[in-house]
N, C-alpha and C positions, 0 to 999 in steps of 0.2 A: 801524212796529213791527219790532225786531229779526226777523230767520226763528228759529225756535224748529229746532236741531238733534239737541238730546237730551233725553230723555224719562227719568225718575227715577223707578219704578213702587215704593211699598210692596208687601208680598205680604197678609200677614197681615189681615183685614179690610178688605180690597178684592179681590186674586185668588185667594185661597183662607179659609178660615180660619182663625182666628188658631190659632198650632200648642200652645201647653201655657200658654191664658190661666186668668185664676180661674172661669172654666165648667168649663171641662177638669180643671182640678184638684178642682174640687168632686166634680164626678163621680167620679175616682178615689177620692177620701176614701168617697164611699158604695161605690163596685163594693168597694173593697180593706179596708175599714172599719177606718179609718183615723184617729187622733186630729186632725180637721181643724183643730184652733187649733194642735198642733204640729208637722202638717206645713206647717202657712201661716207659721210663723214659722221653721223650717227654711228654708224654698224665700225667704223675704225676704234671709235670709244670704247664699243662695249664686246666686241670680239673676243677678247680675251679671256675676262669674264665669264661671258657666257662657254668657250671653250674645254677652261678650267673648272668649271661646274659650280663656279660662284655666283653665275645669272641662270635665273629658269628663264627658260623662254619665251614664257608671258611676259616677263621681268623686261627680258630684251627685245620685244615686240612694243609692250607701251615706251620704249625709251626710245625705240628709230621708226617706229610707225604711224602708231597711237597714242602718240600726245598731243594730239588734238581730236577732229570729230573726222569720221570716212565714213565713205557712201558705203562700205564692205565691214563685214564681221573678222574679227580676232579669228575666229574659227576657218573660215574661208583663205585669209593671207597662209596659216597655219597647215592647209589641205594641199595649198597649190608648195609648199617649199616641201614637204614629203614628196610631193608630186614629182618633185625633180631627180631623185631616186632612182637610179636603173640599174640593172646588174651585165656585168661584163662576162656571155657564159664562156667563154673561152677559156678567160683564164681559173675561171671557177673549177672549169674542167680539171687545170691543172693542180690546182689545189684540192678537190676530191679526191685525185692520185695518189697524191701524196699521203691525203688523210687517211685513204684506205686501206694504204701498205700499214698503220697502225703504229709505225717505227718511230714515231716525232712528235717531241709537244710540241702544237700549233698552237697560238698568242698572234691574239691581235696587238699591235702597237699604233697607237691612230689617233690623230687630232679632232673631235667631234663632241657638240655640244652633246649635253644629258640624254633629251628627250630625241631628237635625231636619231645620237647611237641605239639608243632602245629601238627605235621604230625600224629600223636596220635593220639591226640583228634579229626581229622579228618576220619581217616581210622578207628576209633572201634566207632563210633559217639559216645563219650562220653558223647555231650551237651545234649541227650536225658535224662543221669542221673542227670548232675552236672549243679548247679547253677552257683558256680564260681569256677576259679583253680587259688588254689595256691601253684603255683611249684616257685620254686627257681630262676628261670629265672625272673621272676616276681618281687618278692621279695627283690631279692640281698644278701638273705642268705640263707644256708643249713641247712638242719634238721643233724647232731641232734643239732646244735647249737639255745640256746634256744630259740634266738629272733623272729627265723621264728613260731614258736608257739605263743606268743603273738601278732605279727603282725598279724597269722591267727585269733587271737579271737578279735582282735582289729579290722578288717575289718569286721568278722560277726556281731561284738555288741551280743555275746552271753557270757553269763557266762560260764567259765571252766568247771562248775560242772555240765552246760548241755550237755556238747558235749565228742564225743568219738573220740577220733583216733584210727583205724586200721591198725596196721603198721607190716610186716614179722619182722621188725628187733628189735632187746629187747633196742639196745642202742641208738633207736630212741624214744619211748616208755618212756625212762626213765626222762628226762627232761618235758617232757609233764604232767608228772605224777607231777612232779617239781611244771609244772604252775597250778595247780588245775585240769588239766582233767583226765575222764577215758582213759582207753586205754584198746584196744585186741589186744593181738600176734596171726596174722595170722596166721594160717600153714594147714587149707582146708579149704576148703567151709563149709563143715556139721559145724566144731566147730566153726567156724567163725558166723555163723547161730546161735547155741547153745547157744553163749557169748554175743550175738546180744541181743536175749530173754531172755537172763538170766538178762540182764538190762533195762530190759522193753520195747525194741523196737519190734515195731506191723511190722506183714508183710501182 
């Protein structure tokens, strides 16, 4: 078996949670009471966009919130979608492990708009694991669209068949697999650990 060199961590619904999913957004529609069929078809518009790091988030805020007048501030909508933020320590655990054996470039590969990722990678110190991140803001493409995988092994200069992605979702996972890498479907920590060693990685 190849040595497995670099490790491809999603964030979103594996080390933290997912940062402004349709949970998140539900919720807002009731705290802010909010027409939820038109801000859901708002936010299908400009998703992408905003994603891809072609919308700042004010940008995407006056276009599914504030285009009209609200009883609440830009800043307040703004406080409560960070709000939704948490970290998953378990699996963090597991990835500290890892990080701390020193043995493996860690890379983020992650779908999140600009100012979110920042806010992230700020509040759960991320940079204590990760070398570099590459989320989609960055980028200017989404997983599971293939490109953002090659881009990612084109900026490591690593071989496919060294590196792993950890991703919860199967139909991110599957293009990946496309380009030459391994892959594990998150779904807890232990077996995420399990699949980790199972491919030779040291903790």
């Amino acid at each position: 078996m190849v040595q497995v060199t670099t490790l491809f961590w999603d964030v979103g619904g594996v080390l933290l949670t997912n940062g402004w999913d349709r949970v998140s957004r539900a919720q807002a529609v009731e705290r802010f009471n909010l027409d939820g069929q038109d801000f859901e078809a708002r936010h299908k518009l400009m998703d992408a966009e905003l994603e891809t790091g072609d919308l700042t988030l004010d940008e995407y805020l006056r276009q599914t919130v504030f285009y009209r007048a609200r009883p609440f501030t830009q800043a307040e909508f703004k406080a409560f979608m960070l709000a939704q933020s948490h970290p998953y320590p378990e699996a963090l655990a597991v990835l500290d492990r890892v990080a701390s054996s020193g043995n493996y470039l860690l890379a983020t590969l992650n779908n999140e708009s600009l100012e979110l990722n920042l806010y992230r990678i700020d509040r759960f110190d991320l940079r204590r694991y990760f070398t570099v991140f590459l989320s989609s803001c960055y980028l200017g493409v989404r997983k599971p669209d293939e490109a953002i995988y090659r881009k990612a092994l084109w900026i490591t200069q690593r071989p496919p068949e060294e590196s792993v992605l950890i991703d919860d979702r199967e139909a991110n996972l599957e293009p990946a697999e496309r380009c030459g890498m391994r892959t594990i479907r998150y779904q807890t920590p232990p077996q995420a650990q399990h699949d980790l060693e199972r491919l030779g990685v040291q903790f």
